[in-house]
PAZAPA-4460 file (N, C-alpha, C; in steps of 0.05 Angstrom, whole numbers, plus 32768, in hexadecimal, padded with zeros to 4 digits):
% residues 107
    n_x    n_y    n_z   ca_x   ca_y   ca_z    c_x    c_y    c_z   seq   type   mol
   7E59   7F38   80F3   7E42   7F49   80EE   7E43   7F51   80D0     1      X     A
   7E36   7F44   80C1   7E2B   7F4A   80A3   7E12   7F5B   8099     2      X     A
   7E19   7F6A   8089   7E0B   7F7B   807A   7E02   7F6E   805F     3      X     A
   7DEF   7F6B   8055   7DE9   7F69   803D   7DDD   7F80   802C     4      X     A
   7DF0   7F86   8015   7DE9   7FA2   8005   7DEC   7F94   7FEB     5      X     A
   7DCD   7F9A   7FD5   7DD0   7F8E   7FC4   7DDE   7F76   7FB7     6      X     A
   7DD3   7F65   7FC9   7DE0   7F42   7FC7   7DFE   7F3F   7FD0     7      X     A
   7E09   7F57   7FD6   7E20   7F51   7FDB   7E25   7F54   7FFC     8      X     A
   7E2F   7F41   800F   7E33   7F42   8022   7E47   7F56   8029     9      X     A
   7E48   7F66   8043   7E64   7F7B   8048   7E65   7F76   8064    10      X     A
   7E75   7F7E   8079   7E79   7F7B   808F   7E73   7F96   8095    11      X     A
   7E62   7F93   80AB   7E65   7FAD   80BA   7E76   7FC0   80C5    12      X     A
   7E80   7FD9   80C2   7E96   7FE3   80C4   7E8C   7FE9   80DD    13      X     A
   7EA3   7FE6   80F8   7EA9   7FF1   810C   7EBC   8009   810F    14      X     A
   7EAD   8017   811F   7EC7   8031   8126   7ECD   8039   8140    15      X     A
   7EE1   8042   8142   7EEA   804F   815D   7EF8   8075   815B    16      X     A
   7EF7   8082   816E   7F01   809E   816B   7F1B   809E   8178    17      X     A
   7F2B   80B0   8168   7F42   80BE   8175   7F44   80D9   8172    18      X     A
   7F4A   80E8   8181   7F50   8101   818C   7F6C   8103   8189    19      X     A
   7F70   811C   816F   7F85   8121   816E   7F8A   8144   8175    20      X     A
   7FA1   814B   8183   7FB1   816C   8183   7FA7   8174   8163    21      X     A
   7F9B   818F   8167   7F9B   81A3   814F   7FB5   81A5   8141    22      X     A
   7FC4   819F   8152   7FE5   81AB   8147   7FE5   818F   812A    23      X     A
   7FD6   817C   8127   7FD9   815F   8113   7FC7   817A   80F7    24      X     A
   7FBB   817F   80F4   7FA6   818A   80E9   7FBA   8196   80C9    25      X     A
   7FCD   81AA   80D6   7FDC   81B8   80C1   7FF1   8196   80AB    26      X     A
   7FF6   817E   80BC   7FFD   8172   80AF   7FEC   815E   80A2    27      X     A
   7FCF   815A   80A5   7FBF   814D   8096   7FA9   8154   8084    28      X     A
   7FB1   8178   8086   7FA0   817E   8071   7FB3   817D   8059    29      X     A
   7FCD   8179   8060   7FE7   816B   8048   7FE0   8156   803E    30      X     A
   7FD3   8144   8044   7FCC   8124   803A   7FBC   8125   8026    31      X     A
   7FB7   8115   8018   7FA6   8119   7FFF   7F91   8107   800F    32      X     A
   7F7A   8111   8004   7F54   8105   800D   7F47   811A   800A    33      X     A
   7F33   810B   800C   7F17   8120   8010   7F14   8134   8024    34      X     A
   7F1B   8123   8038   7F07   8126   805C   7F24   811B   8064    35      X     A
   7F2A   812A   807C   7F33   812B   8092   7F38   8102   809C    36      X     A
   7F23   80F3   80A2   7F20   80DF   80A2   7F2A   80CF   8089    37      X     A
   7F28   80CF   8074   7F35   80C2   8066   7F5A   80CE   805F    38      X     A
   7F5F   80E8   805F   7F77   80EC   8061   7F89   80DC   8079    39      X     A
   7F70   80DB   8092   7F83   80CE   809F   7F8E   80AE   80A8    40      X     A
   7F77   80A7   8096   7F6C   8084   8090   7F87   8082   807B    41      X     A
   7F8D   808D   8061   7FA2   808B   8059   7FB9   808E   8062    42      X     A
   7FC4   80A5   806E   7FDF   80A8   807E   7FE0   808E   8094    43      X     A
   7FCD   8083   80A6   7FCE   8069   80BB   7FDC   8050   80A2    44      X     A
   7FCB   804E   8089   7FCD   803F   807D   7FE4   803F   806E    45      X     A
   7FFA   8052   806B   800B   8058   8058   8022   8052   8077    46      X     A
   8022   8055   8089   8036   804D   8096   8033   803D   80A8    47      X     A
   801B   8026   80AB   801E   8008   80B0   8024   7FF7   809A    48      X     A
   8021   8003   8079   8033   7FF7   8066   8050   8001   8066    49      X     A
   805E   8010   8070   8070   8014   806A   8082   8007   8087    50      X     A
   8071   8004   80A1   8083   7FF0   80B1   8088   7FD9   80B9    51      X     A
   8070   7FCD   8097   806B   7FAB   8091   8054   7F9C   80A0    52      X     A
   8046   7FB5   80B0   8028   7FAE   80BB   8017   7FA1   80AE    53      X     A
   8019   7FAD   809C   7FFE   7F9D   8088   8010   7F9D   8066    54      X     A
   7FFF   7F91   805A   8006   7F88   8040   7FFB   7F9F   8025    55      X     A
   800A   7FA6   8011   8005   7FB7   8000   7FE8   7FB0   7FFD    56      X     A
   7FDA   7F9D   7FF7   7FBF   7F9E   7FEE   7FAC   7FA3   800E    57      X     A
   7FB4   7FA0   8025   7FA5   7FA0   803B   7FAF   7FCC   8040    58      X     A
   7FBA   7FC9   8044   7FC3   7FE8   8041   7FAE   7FFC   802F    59      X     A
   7FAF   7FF0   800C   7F9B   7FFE   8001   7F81   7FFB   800F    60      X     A
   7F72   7FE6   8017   7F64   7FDF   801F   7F4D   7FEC   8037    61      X     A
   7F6E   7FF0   8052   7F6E   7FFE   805E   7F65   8027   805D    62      X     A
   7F6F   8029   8045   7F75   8048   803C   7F50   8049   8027    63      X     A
   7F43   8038   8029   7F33   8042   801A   7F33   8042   7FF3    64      X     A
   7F54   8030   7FF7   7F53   8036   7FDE   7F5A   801C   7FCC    65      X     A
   7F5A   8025   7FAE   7F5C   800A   7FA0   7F81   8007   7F9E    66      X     A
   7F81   7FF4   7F95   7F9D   7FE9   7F96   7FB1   7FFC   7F83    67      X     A
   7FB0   7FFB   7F6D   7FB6   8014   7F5B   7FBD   8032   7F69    68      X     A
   7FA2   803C   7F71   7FA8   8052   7F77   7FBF   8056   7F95    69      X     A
   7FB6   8043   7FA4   7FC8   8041   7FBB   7FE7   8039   7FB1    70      X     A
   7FE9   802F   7F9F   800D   802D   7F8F   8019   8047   7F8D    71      X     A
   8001   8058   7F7B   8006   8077   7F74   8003   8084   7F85    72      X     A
   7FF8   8081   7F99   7FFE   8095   7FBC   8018   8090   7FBD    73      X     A
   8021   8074   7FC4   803E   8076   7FD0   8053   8082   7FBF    74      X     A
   804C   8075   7F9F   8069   8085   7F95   8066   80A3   7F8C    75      X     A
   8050   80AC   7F95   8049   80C9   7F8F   8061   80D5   7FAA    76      X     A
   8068   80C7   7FBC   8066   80CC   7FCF   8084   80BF   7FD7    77      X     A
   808D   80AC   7FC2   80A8   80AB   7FC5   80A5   8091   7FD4    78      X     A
   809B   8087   7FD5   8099   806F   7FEA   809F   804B   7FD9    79      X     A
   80AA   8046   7FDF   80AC   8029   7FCD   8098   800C   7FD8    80      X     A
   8089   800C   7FC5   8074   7FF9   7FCC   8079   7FDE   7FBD    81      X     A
   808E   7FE0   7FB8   8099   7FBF   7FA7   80AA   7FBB   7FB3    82      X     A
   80B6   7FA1   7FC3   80C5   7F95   7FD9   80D7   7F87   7FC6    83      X     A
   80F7   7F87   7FBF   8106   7F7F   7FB4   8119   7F79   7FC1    84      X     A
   811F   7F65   7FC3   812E   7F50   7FDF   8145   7F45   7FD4    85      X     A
   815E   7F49   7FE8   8174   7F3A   7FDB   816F   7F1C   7FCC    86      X     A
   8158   7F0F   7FDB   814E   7EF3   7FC1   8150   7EFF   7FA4    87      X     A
   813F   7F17   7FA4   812E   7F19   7F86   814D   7F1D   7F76    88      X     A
   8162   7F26   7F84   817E   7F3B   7F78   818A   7F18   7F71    89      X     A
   8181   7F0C   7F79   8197   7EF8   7F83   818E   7EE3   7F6A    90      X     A
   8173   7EE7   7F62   815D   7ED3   7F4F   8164   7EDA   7F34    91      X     A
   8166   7EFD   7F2E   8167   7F05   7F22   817D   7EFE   7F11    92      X     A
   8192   7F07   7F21   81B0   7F04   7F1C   81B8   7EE8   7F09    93      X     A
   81AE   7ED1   7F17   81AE   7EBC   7F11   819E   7EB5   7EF7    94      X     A
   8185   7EC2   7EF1   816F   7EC3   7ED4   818C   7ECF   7EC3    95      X     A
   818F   7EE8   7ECB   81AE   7EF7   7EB3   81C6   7EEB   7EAC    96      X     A
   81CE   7EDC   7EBD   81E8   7EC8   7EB8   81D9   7EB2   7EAB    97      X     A
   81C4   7EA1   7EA8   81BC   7E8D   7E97   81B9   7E9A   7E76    98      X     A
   81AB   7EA5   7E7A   81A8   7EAF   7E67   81C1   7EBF   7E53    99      X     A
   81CA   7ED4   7E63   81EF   7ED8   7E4E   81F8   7EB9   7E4A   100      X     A
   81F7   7EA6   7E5C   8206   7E91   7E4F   81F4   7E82   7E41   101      X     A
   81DA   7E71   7E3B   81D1   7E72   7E23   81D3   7E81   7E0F   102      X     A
   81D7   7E9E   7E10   81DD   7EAF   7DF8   81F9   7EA3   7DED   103      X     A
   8209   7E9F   7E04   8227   7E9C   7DF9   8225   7E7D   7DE8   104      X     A
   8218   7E6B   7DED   820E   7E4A   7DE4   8209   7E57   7DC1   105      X     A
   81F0   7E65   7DB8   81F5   7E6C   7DA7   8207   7E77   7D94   106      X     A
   8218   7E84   7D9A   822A   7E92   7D8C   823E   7E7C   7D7C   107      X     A
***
């Protein structure tokens, strides 16, 4: 189902309701947003990125937001949105030992 808005095609957004306890209320007027609905569009979206549900850019996405600012949600927030894997430790390591020993070639 396509929308066309000023030449640009969009999908039609579908929605569904949830009913949440008043007792949620005191912890999402903690969330940063506008509206109630998007505080809580972010918080869904900040912890299906954080249990590898979705992908940093599908996450922002998710949250309403641009990619940028969704980086600065998480680390506002303490959250690490860059995935550094014993590979990258392991790649790395390997770039630093070539390199000290070409330094040492020169000498």
């Amino acid at each position: 189902m396509e929308k066309k808005e000023e030449g640009v095609a969009k999908m039609a957004m579908e929605y569904f309701q949830v009913n949440l306890p008043k007792s949620f209320l005191p912890f999402i007027n903690h969330a940063s947003g506008e509206s109630i609905d998007a505080k809580v569009k972010q918080s869904l979206a900040i912890g299906m990125f954080i249990e590898k549900q979705v992908t940093l850019a599908r996450a922002a996405e998710l949250a309403d937001s641009s990619l940028v600012d969704f980086i600065d949600l998480l680390q506002s927030k303490n959250i690490p949105w860059l995935e550094y894997t014993q590979e990258h430790l392991e790649d790395d390591h390997r770039a630093i030992q070539e390199i000290l020993s070409s330094d040492d070639e020169m000498i």
